[in-house]
C-alpha positions in Angstrom: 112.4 63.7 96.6 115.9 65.3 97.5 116.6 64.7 101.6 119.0 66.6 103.2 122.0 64.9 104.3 122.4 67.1 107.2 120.1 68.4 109.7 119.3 71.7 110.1 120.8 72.9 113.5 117.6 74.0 115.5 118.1 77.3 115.8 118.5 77.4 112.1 114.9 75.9 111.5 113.1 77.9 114.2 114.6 81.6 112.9 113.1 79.8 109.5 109.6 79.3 111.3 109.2 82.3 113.0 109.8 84.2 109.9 107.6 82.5 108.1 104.7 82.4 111.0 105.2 86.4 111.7 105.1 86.9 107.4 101.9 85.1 107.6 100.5 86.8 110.6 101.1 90.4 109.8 99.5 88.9 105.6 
């Protein structure tokens, strides 16, 4: 399994989370 080399900035992965929790929400 592929790991990223570098980490995601936070802000990065929590836009990426709270898209994905308000997509599932609203589903």
């Amino acid at each position: 399994m592929p790991v990223p080399k570098r980490k995601t900035s936070q802000s990065r992965r929590d836009k990426r989370r709270a898209q994905q929790k308000l997509t599932v929400e609203t589903a």
